[in-house]
N, C-alpha and C positions, 0 to 999 in steps of 0.2 A: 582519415583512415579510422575503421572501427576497432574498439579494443577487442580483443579476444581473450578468456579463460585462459588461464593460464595451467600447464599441468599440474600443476603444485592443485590447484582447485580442483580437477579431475579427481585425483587422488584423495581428498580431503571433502567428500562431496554431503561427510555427516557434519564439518567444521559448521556450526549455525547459531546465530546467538536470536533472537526474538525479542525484539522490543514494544510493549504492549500500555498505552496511558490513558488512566484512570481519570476519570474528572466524574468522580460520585459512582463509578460505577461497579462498586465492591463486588455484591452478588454477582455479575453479570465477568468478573475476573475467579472471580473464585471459582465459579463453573467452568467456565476455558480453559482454565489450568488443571482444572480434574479431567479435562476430555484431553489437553497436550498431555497429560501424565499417563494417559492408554497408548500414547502413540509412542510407538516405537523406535521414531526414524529421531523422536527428538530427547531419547536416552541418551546422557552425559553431552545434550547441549546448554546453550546460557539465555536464563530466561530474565531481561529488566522489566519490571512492571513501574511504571513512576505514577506514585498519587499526586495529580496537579492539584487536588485541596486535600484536608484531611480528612480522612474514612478508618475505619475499625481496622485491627491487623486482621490478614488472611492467614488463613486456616491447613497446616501441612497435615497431608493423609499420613495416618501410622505407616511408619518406615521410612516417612519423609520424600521430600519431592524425586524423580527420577531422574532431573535435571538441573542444574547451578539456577536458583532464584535469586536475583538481586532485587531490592527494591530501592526505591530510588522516593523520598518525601519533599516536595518542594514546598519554600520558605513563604514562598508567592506564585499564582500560578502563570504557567508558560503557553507560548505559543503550541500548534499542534508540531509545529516542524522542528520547531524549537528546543519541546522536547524527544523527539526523537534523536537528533542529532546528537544531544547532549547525553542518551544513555545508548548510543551506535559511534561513538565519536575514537575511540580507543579500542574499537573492535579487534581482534585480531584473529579471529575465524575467519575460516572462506567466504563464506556467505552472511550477511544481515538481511532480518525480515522487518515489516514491520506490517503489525498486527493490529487491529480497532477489540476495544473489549468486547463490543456486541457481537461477533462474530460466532459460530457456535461452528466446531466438526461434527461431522457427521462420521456414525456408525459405517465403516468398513468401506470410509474414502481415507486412504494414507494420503491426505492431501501432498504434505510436507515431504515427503521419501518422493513426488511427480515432480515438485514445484524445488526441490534442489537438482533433479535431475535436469529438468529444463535449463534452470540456469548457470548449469554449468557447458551448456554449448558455446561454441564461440559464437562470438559475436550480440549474445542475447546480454542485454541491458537487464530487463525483469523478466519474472516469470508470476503469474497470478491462475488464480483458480476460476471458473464457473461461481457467478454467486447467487444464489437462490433464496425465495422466501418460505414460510412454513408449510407451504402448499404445495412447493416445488417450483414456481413458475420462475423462470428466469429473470433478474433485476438488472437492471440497464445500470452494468458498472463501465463497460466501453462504450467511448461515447468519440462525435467528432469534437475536432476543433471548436472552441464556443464562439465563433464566431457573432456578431449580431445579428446577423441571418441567419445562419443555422441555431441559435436560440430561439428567434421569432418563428423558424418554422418547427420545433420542436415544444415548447409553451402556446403560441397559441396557433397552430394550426395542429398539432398534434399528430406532426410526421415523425416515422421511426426513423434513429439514425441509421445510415449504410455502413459506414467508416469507421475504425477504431484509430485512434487518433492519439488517445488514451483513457486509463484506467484509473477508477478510484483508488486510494490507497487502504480499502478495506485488510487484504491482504497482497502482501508482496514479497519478494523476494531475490534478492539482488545480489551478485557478487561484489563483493567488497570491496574489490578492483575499479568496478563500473562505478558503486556508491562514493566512493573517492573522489574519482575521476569528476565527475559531476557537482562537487560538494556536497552531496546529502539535501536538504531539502531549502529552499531558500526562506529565513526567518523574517523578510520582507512581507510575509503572507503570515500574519496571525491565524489565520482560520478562512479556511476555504481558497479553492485553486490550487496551494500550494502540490496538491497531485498533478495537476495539469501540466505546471511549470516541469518540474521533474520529470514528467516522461517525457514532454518536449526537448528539453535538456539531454535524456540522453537517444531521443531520435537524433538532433543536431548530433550526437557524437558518433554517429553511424550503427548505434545499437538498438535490437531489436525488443519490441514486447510482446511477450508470449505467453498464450492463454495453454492449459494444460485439462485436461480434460476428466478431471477430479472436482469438485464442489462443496462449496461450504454454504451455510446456512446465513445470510446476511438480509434482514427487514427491515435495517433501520432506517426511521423516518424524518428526511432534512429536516433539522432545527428550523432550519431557514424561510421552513414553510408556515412556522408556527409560533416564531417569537420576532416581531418589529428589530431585534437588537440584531440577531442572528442574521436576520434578512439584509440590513446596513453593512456588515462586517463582509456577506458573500456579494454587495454590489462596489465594497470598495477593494477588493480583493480584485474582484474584474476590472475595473478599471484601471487597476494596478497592473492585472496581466495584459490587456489590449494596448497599456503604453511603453511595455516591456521590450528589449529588441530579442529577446527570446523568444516574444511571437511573433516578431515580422519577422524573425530568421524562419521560424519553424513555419510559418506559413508558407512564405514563397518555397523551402523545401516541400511540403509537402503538397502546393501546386506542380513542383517542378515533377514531383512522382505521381501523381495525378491520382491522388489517394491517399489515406491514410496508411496503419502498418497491414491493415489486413481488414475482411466486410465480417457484419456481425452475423453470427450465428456459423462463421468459417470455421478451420481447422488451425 
């Protein structure tokens, strides 16, 4: 049975905390946080930034920020999942996001006012945005199952995927209910998959992912394609998740549905 919102969330649909981790990427938070401080929908929400090394203190606009900043400095650094769990783990808003620093809003998209809307429907697991590059062209954040065949035919055949299957965890947004329900992101996956895993996780729980038809600004470019270390870390992550029973569960689910949640470029 799938979880559903509960009213208390209906009601409570500005309840939001955002958790956002730094690993060198000061300028590129300190800008997100001047573009979150225009938006409105995220007045008197809770924003954790955690520095996974240490970087210079950021910078509050005269009158100070419009929403509860926490920062969060680690002693040594952490997993991606790891840390997010650890500054979403005592949430008590309705909703948790979790936000990548590169990220940038755009001018006169409320992303955040669409993407708590969304996922305060029943049954929705996440809700996520459109992600674009600086030219506007849309970036392949939904993708299918990484199968070794559908790898091999997306690497080197260089077929587009049809399937959303799931979603990067650029930006998301989740009921606190659902993020729960799921345990938040599994800390077996230092770096890379661990998005995969969790939306599988909570396809398995009969919950849905939902894209919203608002846009944010996202260009960044796989580590993985560009550093020997990074590349090691996202092949042993997959092999982690291929021996996972979270993917032979969510696979034979997701043959049983004969699809993914939804084809790309859908509604």
């Amino acid at each position: 049975m799938g979880l559903l919102a509960s009213s208390d969330q209906h009601r409570s649909a500005g309840s939001l905390v955002v958790s956002v981790v730094s690993h060198g990427h000061g300028v590129q938070v300190q800008q997100l946080l001047e573009q979150m401080a225009q938006c409105h929908t995220l007045h008197g929400a809770r924003v954790v930034v955690t520095h996974n090394v240490p970087e210079p203190a950021l910078s509050a606009p005269q009158g100070g920020w419009p929403f509860v900043l926490e920062i969060v400095s680690n002693a040594a650094p952490q997993g991606f999942g790891a840390n997010h769990n650890h500054a979403l783990r005592h949430a008590r808003e309705a909703f948790v996001c979790v936000l990548n620093p590169d990220v940038q809003l755009l001018a006169g998209e409320d992303v955040f006012a669409a993407l708590l809307q969304a996922a305060a429907q029943p049954g929705v697991g996440c809700a996520y945005p459109q992600q674009v590059d600086e030219q506007g062209q849309v970036q392949d954040s939904e993708r299918e199952l990484p199968t070794p065949t559908a790898l091999w035919r997306r690497r080197v055949l260089h077929q587009s995927e049809a399937r959303v299957d799931w979603v990067n965890a650029a930006c998301l947004v989740l009921p606190t209910s659902a993020w729960g329900a799921v345990g938040g992101f599994d800390e077996a996956y230092f770096m890379y998959c661990e998005d995969v895993d969790l939306c599988l996780r909570l396809r398995l729980a009969g919950l849905a992912l939902v894209r919203v038809s608002k846009r944010v600004l996202h260009a960044g470019e796989r580590a993985s394609h560009r550093r020997w270390a990074h590349l090691r870390w996202h092949l042993i992550s997959l092999l982690h998740l291929w021996r996972s029973p979270v993917y032979r569960r969510a696979r034979q689910l997701l043959r049983a549905e004969g699809g993914g949640a939804g084809t790309i470029g859908g509604s």
